[in-house]
C-alpha positions in Angstrom: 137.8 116.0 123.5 136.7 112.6 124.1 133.2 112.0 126.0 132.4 108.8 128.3 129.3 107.5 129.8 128.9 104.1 132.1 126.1 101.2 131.7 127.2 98.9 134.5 130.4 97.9 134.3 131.2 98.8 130.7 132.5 102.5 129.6 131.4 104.2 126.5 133.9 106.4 124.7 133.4 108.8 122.4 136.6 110.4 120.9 134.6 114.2 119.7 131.3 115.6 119.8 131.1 114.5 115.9 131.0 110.5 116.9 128.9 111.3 120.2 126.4 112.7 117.9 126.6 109.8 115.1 126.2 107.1 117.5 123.1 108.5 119.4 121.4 108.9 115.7 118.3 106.4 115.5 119.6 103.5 113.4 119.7 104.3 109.6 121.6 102.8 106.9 123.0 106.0 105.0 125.1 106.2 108.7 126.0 102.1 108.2 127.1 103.0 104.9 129.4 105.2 106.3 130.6 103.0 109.3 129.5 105.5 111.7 126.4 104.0 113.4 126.1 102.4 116.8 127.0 98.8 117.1 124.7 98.1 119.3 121.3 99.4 120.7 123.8 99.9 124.1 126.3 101.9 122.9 123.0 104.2 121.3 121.5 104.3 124.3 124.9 105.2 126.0 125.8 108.0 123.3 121.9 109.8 124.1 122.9 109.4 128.0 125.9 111.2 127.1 124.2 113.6 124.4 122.1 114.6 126.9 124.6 116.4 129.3 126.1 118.3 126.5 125.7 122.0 127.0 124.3 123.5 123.9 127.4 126.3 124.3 129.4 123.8 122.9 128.2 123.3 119.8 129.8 127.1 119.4 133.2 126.0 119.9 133.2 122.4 118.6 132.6 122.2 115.1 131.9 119.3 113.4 133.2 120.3 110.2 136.3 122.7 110.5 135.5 126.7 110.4 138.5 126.8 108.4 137.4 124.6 105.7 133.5 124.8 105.0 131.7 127.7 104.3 129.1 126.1 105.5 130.2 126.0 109.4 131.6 130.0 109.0 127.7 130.8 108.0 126.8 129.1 110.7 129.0 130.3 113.4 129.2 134.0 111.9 125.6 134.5 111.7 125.0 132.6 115.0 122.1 135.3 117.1 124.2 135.7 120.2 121.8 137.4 122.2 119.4 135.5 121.3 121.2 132.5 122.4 121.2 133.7 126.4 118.1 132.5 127.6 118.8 129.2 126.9 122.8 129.4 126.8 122.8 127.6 129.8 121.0 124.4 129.0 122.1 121.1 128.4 121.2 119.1 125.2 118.7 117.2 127.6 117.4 120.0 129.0 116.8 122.4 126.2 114.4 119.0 125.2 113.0 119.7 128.5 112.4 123.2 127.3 110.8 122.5 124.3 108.2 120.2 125.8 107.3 122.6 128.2 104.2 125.4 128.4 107.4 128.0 128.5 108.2 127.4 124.7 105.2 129.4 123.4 105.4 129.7 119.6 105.8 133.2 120.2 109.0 132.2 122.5 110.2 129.8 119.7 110.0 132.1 117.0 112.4 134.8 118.8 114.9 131.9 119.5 115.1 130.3 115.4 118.2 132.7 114.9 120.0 131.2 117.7 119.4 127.8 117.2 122.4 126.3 115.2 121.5 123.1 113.3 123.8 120.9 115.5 121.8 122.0 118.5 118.5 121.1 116.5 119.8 117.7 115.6 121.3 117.0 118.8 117.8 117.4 121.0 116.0 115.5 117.7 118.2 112.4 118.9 116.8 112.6 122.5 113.4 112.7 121.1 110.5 110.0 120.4 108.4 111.1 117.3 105.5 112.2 119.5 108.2 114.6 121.1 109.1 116.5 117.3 105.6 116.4 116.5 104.5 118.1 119.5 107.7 121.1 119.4 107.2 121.5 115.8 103.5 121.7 116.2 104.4 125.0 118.6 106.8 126.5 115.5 105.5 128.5 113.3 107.2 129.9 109.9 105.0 132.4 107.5 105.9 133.4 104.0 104.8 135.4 101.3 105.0 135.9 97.3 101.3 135.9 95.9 99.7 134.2 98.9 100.6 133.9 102.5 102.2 129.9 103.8 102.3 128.7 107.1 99.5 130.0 109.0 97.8 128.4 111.9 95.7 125.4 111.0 96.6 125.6 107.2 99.1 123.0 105.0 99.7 123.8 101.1 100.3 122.0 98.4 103.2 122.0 95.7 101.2 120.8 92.3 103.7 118.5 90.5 103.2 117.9 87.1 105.7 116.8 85.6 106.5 115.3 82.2 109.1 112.4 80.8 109.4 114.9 77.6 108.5 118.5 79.0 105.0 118.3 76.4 103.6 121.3 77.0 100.1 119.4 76.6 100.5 117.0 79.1 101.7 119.6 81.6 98.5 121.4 81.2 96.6 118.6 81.9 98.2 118.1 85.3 98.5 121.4 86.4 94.6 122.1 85.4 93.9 118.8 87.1 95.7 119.3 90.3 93.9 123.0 90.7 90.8 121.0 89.9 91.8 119.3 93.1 92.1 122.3 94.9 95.8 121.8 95.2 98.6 124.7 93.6 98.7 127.1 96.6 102.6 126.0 97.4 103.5 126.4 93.7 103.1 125.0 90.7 106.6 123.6 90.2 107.9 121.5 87.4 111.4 118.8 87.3 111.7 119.6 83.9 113.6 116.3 81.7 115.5 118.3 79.5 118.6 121.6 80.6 117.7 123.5 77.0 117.1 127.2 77.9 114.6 127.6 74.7 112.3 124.4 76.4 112.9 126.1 80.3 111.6 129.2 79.3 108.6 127.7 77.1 107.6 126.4 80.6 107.7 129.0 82.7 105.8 131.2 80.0 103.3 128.4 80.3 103.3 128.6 83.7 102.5 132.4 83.9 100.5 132.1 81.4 98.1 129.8 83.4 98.3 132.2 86.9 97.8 135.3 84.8 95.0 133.8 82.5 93.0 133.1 85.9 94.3 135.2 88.4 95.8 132.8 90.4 96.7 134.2 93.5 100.1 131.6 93.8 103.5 131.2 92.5 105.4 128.8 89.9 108.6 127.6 89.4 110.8 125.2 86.7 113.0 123.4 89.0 116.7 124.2 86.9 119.6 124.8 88.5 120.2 128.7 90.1 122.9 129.6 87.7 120.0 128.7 85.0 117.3 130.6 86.4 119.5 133.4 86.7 120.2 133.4 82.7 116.7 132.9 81.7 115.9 135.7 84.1 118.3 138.4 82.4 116.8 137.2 78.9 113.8 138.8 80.2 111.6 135.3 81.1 109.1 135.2 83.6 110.1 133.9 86.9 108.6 133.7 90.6 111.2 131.4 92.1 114.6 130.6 91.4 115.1 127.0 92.6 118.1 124.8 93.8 118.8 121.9 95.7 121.0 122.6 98.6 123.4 120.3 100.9 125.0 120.9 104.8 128.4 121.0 103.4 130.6 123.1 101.1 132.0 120.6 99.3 128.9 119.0 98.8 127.2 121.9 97.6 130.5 122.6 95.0 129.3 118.9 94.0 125.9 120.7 92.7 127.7 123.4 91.2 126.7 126.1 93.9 128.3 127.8 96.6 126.7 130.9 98.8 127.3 133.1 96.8 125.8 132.0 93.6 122.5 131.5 96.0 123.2 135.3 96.5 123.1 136.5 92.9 119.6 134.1 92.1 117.9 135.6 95.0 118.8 139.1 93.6 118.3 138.4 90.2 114.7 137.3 91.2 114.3 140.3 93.4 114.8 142.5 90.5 111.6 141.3 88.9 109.5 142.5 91.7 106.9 140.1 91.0 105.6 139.6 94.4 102.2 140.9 95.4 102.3 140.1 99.0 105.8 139.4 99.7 109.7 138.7 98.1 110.6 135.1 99.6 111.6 134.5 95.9 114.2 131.2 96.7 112.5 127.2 96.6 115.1 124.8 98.3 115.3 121.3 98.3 117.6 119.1 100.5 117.8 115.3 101.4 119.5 112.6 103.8 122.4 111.2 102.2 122.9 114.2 99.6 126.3 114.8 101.3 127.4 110.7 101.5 126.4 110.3 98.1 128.8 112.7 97.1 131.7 112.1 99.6 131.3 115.1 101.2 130.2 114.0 104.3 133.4 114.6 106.8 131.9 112.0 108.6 129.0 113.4 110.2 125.7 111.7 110.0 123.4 112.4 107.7 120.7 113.7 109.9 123.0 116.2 111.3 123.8 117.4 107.8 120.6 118.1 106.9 120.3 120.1 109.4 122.9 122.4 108.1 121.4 122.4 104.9 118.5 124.3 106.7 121.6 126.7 108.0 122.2 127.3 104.2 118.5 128.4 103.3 117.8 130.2 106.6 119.6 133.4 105.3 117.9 133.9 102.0 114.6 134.0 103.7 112.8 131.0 101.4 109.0 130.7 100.4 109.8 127.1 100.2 111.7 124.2 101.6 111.4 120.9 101.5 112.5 117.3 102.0 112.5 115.1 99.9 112.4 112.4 102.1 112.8 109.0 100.6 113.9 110.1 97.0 117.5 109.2 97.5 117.1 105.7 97.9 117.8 102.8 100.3 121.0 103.4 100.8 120.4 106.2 102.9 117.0 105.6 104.3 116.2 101.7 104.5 112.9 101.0 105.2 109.6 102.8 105.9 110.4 103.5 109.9 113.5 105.2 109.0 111.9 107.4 106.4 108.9 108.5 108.8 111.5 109.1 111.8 113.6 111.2 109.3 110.4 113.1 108.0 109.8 114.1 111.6 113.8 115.3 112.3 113.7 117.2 109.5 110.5 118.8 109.7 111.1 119.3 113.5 114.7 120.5 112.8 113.6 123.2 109.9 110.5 124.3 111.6 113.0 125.0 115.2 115.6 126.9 112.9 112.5 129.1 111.6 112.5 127.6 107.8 109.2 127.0 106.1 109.6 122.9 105.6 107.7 121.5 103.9 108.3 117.5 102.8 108.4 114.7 99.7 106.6 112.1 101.1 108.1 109.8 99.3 110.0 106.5 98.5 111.6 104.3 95.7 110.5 101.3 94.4 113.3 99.4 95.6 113.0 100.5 98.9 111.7 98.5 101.8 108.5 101.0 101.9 105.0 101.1 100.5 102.4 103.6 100.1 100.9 102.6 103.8 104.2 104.0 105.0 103.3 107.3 103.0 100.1 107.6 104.6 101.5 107.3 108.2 103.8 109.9 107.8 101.8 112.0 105.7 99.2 112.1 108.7 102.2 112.5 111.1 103.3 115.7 109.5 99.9 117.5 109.3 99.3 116.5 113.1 103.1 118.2 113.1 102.3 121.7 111.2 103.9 120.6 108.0 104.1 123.6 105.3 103.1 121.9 102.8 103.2 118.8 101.1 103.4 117.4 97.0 100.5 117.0 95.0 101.3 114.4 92.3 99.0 113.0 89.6 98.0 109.2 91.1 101.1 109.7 93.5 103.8 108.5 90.6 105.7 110.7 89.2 106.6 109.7 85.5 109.4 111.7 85.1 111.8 110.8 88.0 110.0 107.6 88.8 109.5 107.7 91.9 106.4 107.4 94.3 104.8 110.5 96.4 101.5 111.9 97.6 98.7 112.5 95.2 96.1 115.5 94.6 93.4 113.7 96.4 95.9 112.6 99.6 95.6 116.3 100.8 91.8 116.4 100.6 91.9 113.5 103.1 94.4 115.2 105.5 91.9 118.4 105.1 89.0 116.1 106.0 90.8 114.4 109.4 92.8 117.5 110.4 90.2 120.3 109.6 93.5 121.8 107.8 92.9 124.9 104.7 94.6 125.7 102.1 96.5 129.4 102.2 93.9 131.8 102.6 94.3 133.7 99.3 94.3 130.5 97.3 91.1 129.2 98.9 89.0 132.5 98.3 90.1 131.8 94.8 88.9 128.5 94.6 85.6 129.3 95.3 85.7 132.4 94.1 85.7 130.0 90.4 83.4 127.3 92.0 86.0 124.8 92.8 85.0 124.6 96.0 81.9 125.9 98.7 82.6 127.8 101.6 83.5 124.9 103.7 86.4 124.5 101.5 84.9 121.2 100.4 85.4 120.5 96.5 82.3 120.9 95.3 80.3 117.7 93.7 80.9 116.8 89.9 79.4 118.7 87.3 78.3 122.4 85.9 80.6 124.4 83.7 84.4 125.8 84.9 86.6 128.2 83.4 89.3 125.7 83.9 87.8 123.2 82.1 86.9 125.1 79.2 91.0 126.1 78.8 91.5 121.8 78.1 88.3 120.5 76.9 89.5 117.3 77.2 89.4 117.3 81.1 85.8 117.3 81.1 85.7 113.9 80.2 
């Protein structure tokens, strides 16, 4: 059904709910791409007037993307908490912002509604909101998971150690895992891109990997960042794996683009349960998503991008995750333009997970041929530990030589520790001093001594 609202003389129609919601997105230029934007600042004011009288029991019966084509939209709307939904059933979009601001949405409050929160509802209010407004909800949200170490506590972030190589040598991987835990950083994962698909080099990895942990009783988790059918096969050859990894889209038919559908998601979660090698807990699944995964691959049934990476969250909620993230600015300027629409999408999708009850976590990150710099890195970086971010990358110098692209380093999360007064995940820093890493402040301790670590590469301690 078509939706109107009035400035002055001039109407504003909207022919569905699906081009209400694309023209009261903040201006980015994955949506120009598509030619579904706003024209003008009016018409996206008009279409967040309208927005904002929605009831959220619509987004139940109007789906963006049809039930009877998308797996996607039957998850949603099959597993959608029904009685959970009742105590805010009758809420507008504009109101359930109201809400959300309020002393009444406790974290304890927010955590019982996740279930019922579908990710149109979650975009929807993220379109009514300034940036201090998703800080301060996603602040209140709290997600904790467990493998080897517990993520998401109160007043903690953790850090995914990056190390990744343009040729997979095991050497140089060392060097960058043993240098990132010398930074105090790891307690996310360790979790390599690795260059190369071959099954003998994937498993070489993760036996490096465990290898590490096990050596030094690292109380965390590691993963080689193949694709789930992958994981799956080098799990039933008998390799070591934590987590089975796979990037993930808000459609079906972008997801069949990355070879996956729900129920191959199904059989790597299982095959990983089977290990049982959890100490503390089995979220055994690592997902990665993006704005503009599902434009790139013309599976975007024109719905904004925002909106779809909502749903991606939709597709990791039911396989109870350790880990998502996303990866912000990786996808290029296409989708994100400039350094303002990366740190407003950081926010959405960060506020967005966090409100549907996944642990996000986020790349900060851009191109080099986007309109963006480091400086832009740092605000959002800071923005997202004010927000309660999960966890954030650690990446030797912040450029990662393998995909090329530019991120946080191991030293940017010592700064956000120092200004926010945020630890590390509680098992992970008893460790760290526990090996003299750091004192009991959490503090890296100053330069010098001998350390087990350093003793494993020799050439570090240069």
């Amino acid at each position: 059904m078509p939706y109107r609202h009035l400035i002055g003389p001039r109407a504003y129609v909207f022919a569905d709910l699906k081009e209400l919601m694309a023209k009261a997105t903040p201006l980015r230029s994955g949506d120009m791409l598509a030619g579904i934007a706003a024209t003008s600042a009016e018409e996206n004011v008009a279409a967040r007037m309208c927005l904002a009288e929605v009831p959220l029991a619509t987004f139940l019966t109007e789906a963006l993307v049809p039930y009877e084509d998308d797996e996607v939209t039957r998850l949603i709307i099959d597993t959608h908490d029904a009685a959970g939904f009742r105590p805010i059933a009758h809420l507008t979009v504009g109101d359930f912002r109201d809400f959300l601001l309020s002393d009444a949405a406790s974290s304890q409050m927010l955590a019982a509604l996740a279930p019922a929160i579908t990710p149109e509802m979650a975009a929807a209010v993220s379109k009514l909101m300034r940036n201090q407004d998703l800080i301060a909800v996603a602040k209140k949200c709290r997600v904790v998971t467990k493998f080897r170490n517990t993520i998401g506590l109160p007043g903690t972030m953790a850090v995914r150690l990056q190390p990744n190589h343009p040729t997979d040598d095991p050497a140089g991987i060392t060097a960058s895992i043993l240098d990132g835990l010398l930074y105090g950083c790891g307690d996310a994962v360790i979790g390599i891109n690795p260059a190369s698909d071959s099954l003998p080099v994937l498993s070489e990895l993760l036996k490096l990997t465990d290898d590490i942990i096990a050596r030094f009783d690292i109380p965390t988790q590691a993963c080689v960042l193949t694709h789930v059918t992958t994981s799956t096969e080098v799990i039933n050859r008998g390799v070591p794996v934590d987590l089975v990894f796979q990037s993930v889209a808000g459609t079906q038919a972008a997801n069949t683009s990355f070879g996956i559908d729900l129920a191959t998601l199904k059989e790597g979660r299982e095959a990983a349960l089977s290990l049982k090698r959890g100490t503390l807990g089995d979220n055994v699944m690592y997902f990665e998503t993006g704005q503009g995964s599902a434009l790139s691959a013309n599976a975007h049934h024109g719905v904004d991008q925002q909106t779809l990476e909502a749903r991606a969250y939709a597709v990791c909620r039911p396989f109870k995750p350790l880990l998502v993230n996303t990866v912000v600015g990786f996808i290029g300027p296409e989708y994100l333009y400039d350094g303002k629409q990366i740190i407003r999408a950081g926010l959405e999708d960060h506020f967005c997970g966090k409100l549907m009850g996944v642990p996000l976590g986020c790349d900060v990150c851009y191109t080099n041929h986007a309109e963006a710099d480091q400086d832009d890195m740092d605000t959002l970086m800071t923005l997202l530990g004010a927000a309660g971010v999960t966890y954030i990358m650690g990446i030797p110098g912040s450029d990662d030589v393998m995909l090329n692209y530019q991120s946080t380093s191991f030293h940017d999360q010592l700064y956000l520790r120092d200004v926010l007064g945020l630890k590390r995940a509680p098992e992970f820093e008893a460790w760290l001093q526990s090996i003299g890493i750091t004192g009991p402040d959490g503090r890296l301790k100053p330069p010098g001594g001998t350390n087990p670590l350093l003793a494993y590469a020799p050439g570090l301690a240069a």
